[in-house]
TIPA-447208 format. One record per residue: residue in three letters; z, x, y of N, C-alpha, C in turn; residue number from 1. Coordinates in steps of 0.001 Angstrom, whole numbers. Each point is the difference from the previous one (the first is absolute). Layout:
% TIPA-447208
SITE   residu      n_c3      n_c1      n_c2     ca_c3     ca_c1     ca_c2      c_c3      c_c1      c_c2   num
SITE      ALA         Z         X         Y         Z         X         Y         Z         X         Y   NUM
...
% end
This chain:
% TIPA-447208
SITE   residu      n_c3      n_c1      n_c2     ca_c3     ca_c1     ca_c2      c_c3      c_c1      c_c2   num
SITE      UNK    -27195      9230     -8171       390        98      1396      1485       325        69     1
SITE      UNK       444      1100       887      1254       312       167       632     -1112       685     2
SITE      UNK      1246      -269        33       919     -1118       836       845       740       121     3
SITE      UNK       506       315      1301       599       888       636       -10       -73      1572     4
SITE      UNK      1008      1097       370       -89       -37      1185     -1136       457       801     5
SITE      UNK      -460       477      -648     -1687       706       777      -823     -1133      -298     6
SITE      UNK        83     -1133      -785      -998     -1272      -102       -89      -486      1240     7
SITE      UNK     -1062      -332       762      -341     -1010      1142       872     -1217        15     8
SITE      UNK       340      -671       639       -42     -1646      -277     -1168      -195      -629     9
SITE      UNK     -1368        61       524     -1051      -626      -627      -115       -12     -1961    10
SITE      UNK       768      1066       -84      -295       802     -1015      1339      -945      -666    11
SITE      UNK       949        45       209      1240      -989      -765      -599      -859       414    12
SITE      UNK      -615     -1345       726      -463     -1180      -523      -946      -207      -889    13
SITE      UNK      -784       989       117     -1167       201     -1265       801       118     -1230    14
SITE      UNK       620       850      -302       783        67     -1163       951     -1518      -298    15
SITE      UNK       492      -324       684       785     -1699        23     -1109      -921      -227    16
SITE      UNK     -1048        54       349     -1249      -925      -181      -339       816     -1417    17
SITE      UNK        -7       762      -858      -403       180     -1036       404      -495     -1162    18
SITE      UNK      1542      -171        19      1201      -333     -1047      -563     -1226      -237    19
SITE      UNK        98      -415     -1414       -51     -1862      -376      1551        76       136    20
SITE      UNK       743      -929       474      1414       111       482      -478     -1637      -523    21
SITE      UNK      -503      -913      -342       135     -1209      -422      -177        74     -1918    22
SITE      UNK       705      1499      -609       474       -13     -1008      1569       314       246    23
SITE      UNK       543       -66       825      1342       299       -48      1224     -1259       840    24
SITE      UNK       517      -150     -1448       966      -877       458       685      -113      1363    25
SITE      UNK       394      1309       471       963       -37       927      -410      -836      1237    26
SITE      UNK     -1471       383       246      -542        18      1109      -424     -1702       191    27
SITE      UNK      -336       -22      1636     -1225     -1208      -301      -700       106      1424    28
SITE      UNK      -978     -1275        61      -872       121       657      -269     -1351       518    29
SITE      UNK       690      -465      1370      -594     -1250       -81      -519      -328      1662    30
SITE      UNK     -1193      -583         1      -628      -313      1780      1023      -303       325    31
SITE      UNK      -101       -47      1943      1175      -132       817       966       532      -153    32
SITE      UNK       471       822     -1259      1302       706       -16       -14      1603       391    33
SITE      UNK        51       382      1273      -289      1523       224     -1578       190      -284    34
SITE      UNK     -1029      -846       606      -951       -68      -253     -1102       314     -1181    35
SITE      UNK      1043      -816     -1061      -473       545     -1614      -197      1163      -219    36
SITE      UNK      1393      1043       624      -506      1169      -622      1226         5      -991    37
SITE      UNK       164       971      -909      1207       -29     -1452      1288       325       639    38
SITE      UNK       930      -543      -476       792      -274       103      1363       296     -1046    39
SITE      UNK      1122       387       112       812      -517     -1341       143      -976        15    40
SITE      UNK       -48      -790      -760       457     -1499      -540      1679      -316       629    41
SITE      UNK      -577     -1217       381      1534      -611       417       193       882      1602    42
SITE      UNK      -978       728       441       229       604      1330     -1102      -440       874    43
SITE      UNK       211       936      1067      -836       131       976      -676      1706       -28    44
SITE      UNK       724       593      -610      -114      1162       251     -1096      1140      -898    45
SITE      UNK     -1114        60      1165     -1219       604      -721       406      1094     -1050    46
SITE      UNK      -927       326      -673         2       990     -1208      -428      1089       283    47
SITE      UNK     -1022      -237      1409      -561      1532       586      1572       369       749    48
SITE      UNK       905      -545       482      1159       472      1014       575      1237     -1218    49
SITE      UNK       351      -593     -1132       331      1478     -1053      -989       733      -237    50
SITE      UNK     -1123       351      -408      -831       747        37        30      1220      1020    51
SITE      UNK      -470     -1459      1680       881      1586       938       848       653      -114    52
SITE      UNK      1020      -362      -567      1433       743       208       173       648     -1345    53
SITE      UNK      -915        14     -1182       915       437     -1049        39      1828       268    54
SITE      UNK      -728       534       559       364      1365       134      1330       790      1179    55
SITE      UNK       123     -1167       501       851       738       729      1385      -821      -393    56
SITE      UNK       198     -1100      -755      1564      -546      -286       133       148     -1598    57
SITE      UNK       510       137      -130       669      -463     -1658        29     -1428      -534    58
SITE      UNK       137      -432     -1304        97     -1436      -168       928      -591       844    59
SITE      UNK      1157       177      -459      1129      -205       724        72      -710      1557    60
SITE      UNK      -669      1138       602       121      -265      1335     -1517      -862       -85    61
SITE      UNK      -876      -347      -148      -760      -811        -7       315     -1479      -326    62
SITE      UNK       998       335     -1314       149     -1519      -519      1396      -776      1343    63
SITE      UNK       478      1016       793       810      -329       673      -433      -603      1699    64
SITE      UNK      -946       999       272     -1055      -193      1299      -530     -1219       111    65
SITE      UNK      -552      -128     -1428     -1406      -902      -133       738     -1709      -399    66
SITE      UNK       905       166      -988       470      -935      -882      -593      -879      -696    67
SITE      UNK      -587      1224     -1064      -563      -412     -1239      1044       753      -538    68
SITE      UNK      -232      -535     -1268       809       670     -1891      -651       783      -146    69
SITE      UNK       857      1265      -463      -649       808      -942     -1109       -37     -1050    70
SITE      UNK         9     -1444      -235      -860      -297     -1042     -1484         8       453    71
SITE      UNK      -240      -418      1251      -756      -387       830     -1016      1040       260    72
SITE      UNK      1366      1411       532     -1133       879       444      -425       963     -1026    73
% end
Protein backbone atom coordinates (compact mmCIF):
# COMPACT_ATOMS: atom_id res chain seq x y z
CA UNK A 1 0.00 0.00 0.00
CA UNK A 2 1.27 3.43 -1.01
CA UNK A 3 1.43 6.11 2.04
CA UNK A 4 1.24 9.21 0.58
CA UNK A 5 -0.53 12.01 -0.16
CA UNK A 6 -3.05 10.36 -2.46
CA UNK A 7 -3.62 7.68 0.62
CA UNK A 8 -7.22 8.17 2.12
CA UNK A 9 -7.25 8.69 5.82
CA UNK A 10 -8.95 5.36 5.79
CA UNK A 11 -6.09 4.06 4.03
CA UNK A 12 -3.23 5.68 6.61
CA UNK A 13 -5.16 4.19 9.57
CA UNK A 14 -5.19 0.88 7.97
CA UNK A 15 -1.61 1.08 7.41
CA UNK A 16 -1.02 2.43 11.34
CA UNK A 17 -3.27 -0.53 12.37
CA UNK A 18 -0.90 -2.85 10.46
CA UNK A 19 2.60 -1.97 12.09
CA UNK A 20 3.44 -4.23 15.38
CA UNK A 21 4.74 -0.84 16.91
CA UNK A 22 4.77 -2.93 20.39
CA UNK A 23 8.35 -4.09 19.04
CA UNK A 24 9.71 -0.71 19.25
CA UNK A 25 11.18 0.87 22.06
CA UNK A 26 10.40 4.35 21.39
CA UNK A 27 6.84 4.02 21.32
CA UNK A 28 4.07 2.94 23.78
CA UNK A 29 0.71 2.14 24.28
CA UNK A 30 -1.19 2.59 27.25
CA UNK A 31 -5.47 2.72 27.98
CA UNK A 32 -6.68 6.16 28.93
CA UNK A 33 -3.64 7.73 27.49
CA UNK A 34 -4.83 9.31 24.02
CA UNK A 35 -7.14 6.50 23.97
CA UNK A 36 -4.43 3.71 23.78
CA UNK A 37 -3.42 4.69 20.63
CA UNK A 38 0.91 4.76 20.23
CA UNK A 39 2.47 7.15 21.35
CA UNK A 40 6.27 8.29 21.87
CA UNK A 41 7.21 7.36 25.17
CA UNK A 42 7.42 9.89 27.84
CA UNK A 43 4.71 11.93 25.59
CA UNK A 44 1.45 12.53 24.63
CA UNK A 45 2.15 12.83 21.23
CA UNK A 46 0.65 10.24 18.74
CA UNK A 47 2.94 8.44 16.24
CA UNK A 48 0.23 8.73 13.51
CA UNK A 49 0.71 12.95 14.01
CA UNK A 50 4.41 12.17 12.18
CA UNK A 51 3.33 9.86 9.75
CA UNK A 52 0.91 12.68 8.57
CA UNK A 53 3.41 15.10 8.25
CA UNK A 54 6.46 13.20 7.19
CA UNK A 55 5.97 14.19 3.48
CA UNK A 56 5.53 17.51 3.64
CA UNK A 57 8.25 18.61 6.71
CA UNK A 58 11.68 17.48 7.13
CA UNK A 59 13.01 15.87 10.39
CA UNK A 60 14.01 18.91 11.69
CA UNK A 61 11.00 20.74 11.46
CA UNK A 62 9.02 17.83 12.76
CA UNK A 63 11.27 17.15 15.65
CA UNK A 64 10.68 20.93 16.34
CA UNK A 65 6.67 21.13 15.65
CA UNK A 66 6.01 17.94 17.31
CA UNK A 67 8.77 17.72 20.16
CA UNK A 68 10.05 14.52 19.82
CA UNK A 69 14.05 13.62 19.27
CA UNK A 70 15.36 12.81 16.37
CA UNK A 71 15.77 9.56 17.67
CA UNK A 72 12.18 9.10 17.94
CA UNK A 73 11.15 9.84 14.53
Amino acid sequence: MFYGETATMKEKELLMAQLDWSQCPAVESIPGKRSGAWVFKGTRMPVSAVFENLQDMSIDELVEEFGVTREQV
